[in-house]
C-alpha positions as CSV (number, residue, x, y, z in Angstrom):
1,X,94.6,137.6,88.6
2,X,95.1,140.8,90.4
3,X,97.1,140.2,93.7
4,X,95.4,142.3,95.6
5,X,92.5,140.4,95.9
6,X,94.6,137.6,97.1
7,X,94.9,139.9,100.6
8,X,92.4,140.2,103.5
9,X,89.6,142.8,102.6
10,X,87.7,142.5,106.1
11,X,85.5,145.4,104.9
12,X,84.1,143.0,102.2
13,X,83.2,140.0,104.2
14,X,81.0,138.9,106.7
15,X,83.2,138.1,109.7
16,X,83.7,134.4,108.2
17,X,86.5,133.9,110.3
18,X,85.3,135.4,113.4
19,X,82.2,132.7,113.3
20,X,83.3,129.7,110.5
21,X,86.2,128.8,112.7
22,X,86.4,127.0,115.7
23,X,89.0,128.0,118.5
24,X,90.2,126.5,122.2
25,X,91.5,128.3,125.1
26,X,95.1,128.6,125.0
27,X,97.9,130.7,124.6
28,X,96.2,132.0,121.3
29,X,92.5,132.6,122.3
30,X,91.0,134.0,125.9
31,X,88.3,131.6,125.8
32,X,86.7,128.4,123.6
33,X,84.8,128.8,120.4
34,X,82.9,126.2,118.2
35,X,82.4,125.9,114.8
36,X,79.6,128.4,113.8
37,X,78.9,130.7,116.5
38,X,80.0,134.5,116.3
39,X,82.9,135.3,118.5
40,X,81.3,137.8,121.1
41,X,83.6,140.4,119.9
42,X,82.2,141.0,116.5
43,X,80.2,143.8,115.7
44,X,76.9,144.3,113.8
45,X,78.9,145.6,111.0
46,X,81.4,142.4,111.1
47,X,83.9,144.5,112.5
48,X,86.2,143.1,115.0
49,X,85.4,145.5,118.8
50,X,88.8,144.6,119.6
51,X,91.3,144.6,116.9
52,X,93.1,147.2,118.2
53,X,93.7,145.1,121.4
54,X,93.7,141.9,120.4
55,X,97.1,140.8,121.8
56,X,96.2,142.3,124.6
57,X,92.8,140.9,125.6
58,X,94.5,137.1,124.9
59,X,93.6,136.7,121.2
60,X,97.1,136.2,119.7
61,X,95.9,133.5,117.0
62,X,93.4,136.0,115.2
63,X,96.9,138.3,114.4
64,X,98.4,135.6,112.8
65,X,95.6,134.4,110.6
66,X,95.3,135.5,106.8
67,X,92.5,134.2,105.0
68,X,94.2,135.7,101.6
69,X,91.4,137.2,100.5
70,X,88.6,134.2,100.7
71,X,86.4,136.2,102.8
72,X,85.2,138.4,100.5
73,X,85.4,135.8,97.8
74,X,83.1,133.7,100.0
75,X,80.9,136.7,101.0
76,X,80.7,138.5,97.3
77,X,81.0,136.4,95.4
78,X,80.0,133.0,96.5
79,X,76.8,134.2,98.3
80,X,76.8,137.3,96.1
81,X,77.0,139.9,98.8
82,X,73.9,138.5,100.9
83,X,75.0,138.1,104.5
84,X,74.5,134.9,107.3
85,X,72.4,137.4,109.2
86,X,70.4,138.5,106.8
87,X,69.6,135.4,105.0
88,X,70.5,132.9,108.0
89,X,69.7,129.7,105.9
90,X,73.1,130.5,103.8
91,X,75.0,130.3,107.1
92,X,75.9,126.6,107.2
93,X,76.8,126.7,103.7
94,X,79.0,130.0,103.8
95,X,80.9,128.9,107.4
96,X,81.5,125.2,105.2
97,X,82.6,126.9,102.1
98,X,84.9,129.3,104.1
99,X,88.1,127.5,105.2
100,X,87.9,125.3,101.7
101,X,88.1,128.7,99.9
102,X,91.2,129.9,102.3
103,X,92.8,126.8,101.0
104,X,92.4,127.9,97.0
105,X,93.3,131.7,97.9
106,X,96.8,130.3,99.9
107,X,97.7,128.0,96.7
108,X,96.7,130.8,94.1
109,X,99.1,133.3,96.3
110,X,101.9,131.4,96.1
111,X,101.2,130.4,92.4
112,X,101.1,134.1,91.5
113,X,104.3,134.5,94.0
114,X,106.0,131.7,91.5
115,X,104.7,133.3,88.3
116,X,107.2,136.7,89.4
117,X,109.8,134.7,89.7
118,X,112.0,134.9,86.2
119,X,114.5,132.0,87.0
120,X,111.0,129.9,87.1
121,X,110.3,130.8,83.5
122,X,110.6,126.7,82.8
123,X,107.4,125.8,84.4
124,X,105.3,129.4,83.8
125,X,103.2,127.7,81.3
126,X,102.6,125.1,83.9
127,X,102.2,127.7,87.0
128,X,100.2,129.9,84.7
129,X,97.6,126.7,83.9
130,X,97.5,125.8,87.6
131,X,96.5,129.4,88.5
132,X,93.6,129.4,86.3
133,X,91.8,126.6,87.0
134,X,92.2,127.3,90.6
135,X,90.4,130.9,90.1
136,X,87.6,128.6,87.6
137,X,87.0,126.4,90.9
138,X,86.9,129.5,93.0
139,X,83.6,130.8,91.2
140,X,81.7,127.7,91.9
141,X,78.6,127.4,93.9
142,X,79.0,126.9,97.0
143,X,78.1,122.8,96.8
144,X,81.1,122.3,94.2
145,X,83.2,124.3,96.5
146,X,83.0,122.0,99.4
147,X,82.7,118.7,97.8
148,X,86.6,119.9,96.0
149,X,89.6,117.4,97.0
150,X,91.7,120.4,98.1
151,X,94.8,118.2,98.9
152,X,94.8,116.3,95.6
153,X,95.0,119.8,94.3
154,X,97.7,120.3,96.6
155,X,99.5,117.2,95.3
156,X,99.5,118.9,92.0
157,X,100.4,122.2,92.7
158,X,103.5,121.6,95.1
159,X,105.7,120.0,92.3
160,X,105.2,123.0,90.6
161,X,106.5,125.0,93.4
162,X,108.8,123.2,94.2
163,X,110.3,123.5,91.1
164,X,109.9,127.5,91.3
165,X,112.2,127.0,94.3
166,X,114.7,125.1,93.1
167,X,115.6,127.1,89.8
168,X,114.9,130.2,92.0
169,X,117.3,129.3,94.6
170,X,119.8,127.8,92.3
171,X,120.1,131.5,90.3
172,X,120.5,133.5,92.9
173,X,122.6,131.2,95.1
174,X,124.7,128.7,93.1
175,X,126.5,126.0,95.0
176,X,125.9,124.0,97.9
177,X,122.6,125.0,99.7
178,X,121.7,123.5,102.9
179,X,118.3,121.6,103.2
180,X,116.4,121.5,106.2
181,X,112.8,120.9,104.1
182,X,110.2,119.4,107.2
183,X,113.2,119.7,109.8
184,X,112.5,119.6,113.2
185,X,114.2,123.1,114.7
186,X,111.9,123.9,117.0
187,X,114.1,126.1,119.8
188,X,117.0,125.4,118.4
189,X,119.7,127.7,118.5
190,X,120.8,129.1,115.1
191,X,121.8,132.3,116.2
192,X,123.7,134.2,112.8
193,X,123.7,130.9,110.8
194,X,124.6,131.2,106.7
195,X,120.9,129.6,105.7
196,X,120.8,131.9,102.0
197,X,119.0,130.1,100.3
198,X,118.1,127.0,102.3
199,X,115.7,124.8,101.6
200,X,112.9,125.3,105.1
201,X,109.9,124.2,103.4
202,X,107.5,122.9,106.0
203,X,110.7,123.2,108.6
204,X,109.2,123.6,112.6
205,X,111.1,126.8,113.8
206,X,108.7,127.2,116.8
207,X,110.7,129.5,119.0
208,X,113.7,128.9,117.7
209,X,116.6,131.9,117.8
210,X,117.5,132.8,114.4
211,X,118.8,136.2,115.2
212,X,121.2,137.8,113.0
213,X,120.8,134.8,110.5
214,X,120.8,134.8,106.8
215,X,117.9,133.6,105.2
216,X,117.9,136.0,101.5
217,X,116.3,133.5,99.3
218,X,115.7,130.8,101.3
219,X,112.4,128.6,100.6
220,X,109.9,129.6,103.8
221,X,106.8,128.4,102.5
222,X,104.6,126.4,105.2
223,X,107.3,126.9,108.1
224,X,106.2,127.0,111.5
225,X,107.6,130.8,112.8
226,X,105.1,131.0,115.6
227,X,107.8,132.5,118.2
228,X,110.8,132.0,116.2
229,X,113.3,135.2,116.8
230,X,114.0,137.4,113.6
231,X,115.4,140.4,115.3
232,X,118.6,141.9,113.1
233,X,117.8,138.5,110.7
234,X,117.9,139.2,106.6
235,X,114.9,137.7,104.6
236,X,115.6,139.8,101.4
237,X,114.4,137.7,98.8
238,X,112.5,135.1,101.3
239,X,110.6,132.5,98.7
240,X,106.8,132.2,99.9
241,X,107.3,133.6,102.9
242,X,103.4,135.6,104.2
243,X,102.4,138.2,106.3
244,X,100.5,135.8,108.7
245,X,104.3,133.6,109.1
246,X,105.8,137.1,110.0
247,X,103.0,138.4,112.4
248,X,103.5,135.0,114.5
249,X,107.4,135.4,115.1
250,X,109.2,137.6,116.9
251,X,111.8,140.8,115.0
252,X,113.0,144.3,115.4
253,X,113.5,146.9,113.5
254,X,116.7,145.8,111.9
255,X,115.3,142.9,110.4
256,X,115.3,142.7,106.7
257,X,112.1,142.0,105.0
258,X,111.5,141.4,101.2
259,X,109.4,144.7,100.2
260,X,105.9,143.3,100.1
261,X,105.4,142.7,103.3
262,X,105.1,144.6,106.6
263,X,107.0,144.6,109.8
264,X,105.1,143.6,112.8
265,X,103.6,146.2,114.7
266,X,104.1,144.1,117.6
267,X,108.4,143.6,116.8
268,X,110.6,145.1,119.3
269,X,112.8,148.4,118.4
270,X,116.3,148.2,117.8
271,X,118.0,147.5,120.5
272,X,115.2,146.1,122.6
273,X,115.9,142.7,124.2
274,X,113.7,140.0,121.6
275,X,113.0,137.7,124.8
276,X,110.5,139.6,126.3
277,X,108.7,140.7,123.1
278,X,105.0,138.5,123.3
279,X,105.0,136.9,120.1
């Protein structure tokens, strides 16, 4: 599988999740949203007429979604490039298949993440089985899409990542690594802590300060960074770590990332004070 079509292609896809997705007023979103209605800021073309503002008009959560690439999956290939306005008896089909087909794209990215990985060799074979019968499943109709058990699918795939993290971490860092898998961290204060290759699967860092810290080749995948403080932190070699994770915390320009991702637009400059930065 080509990764690139495991990233966001909104030019592809029919706004799905500007209209499949619900939303409430909060922090995140200016104003309520149900399941299946438009947002009032998307365009005839499915463009977004804010995008470039979106932080600023109150619309936080949209920056730090990533569908990985489901949208045009669902819109091109699903529905083969017919859109919900066009043909609005698809419309309830296409906003059900959409988040199910998120789920798919998010496991086949970080099976394809896993299959990089050389220390991970042992369970390739495995990995590269997984990986393929998750693209099959993708290609279904639209029926055999939603009726899918996405979390027994889950339950399958984890081991194998898991595993990926363990020989990966163990390589590159042998010894002693600290474990804080499904931790609850949120604000705490870890300010230039020694976390290379820790274990922070599922781990809630929700504002928490890990400024300075070293995180090269710690385990990320599924932890809650919605705040968390990155600025001068070092996340070379970060396992599963996504763009979405990086978009809702908070950095600078002397954070470290791993090369395939891209710093924040939103991140403070060096030098800037990281409290005041909206994340």
């Amino acid at each position: 599988m080509n990764r690139e079509d495991l990233r966001a292609d909104c030019s592809a896809c029919f706004g799905l999740c500007c209209v499949a997705l619900p939303f409430a007023r909060s922090a995140d979103f200016a104003r309520d949203k149900p399941a299946g209605r438009a947002c009032g800021h998307l365009r005839d073309d499915f463009g977004c007429g804010i995008h470039a503002r979106l932080r600023d008009e109150g619309y936080r959560g949209c920056t730090v979604f990533d569908c990985f690439g489901a949208g045009q999956k669902v819109s091109q290939v699903t529905f083969g490039g017919t859109d919900w306005r066009r043909l609005p008896e698809s419309a309830s089909a296409m906003f059900a298949v959409f988040p199910v087909m998120r789920q798919l794209h998010e496991l086949l990215a970080y099976t394809a993440e896993a299959l990089e990985l050389p220390a991970a060799r042992p369970v390739h074979r495995e990995l590269r089985r997984a990986l393929t019968r998750i693209e099959e499943l993708t290609r279904g109709d639209a029926e055999s899409v939603v009726a899918l058990d996405v979390n027994a699918l889950r339950g399958e795939v984890n081991p194998l990542l898991l595993r990926t993290s363990e020989l990966t971490r163990a390589a590159r860092v042998p010894g002693r690594r600290k474990d804080h898998r499904g931790a609850d961290l949120m604000g705490a204060r870890l300010s230039g802590t020694a976390l290379r290759g820790a274990s922070l699967r599922g781990a809630l860092l929700v504002g928490a300060d890990l400024t300075g810290a070293d995180l090269r080749d710690a385990d990320l995948i599924g932890a809650d960074l919605r705040g968390t403080d990155l600025s001068g932190a070092d996340l070379t070699g970060a396992l599963f770590l996504t763009q979405a994770q990086l978009n809702a915390a908070r950095g600078d320009s002397t954070t470290v990332l791993p090369p395939s991702l891209e710093r924040p637009a939103h991140w403070a400059p060096e030098g800037s004070a990281g409290g005041v930065v909206d994340a």
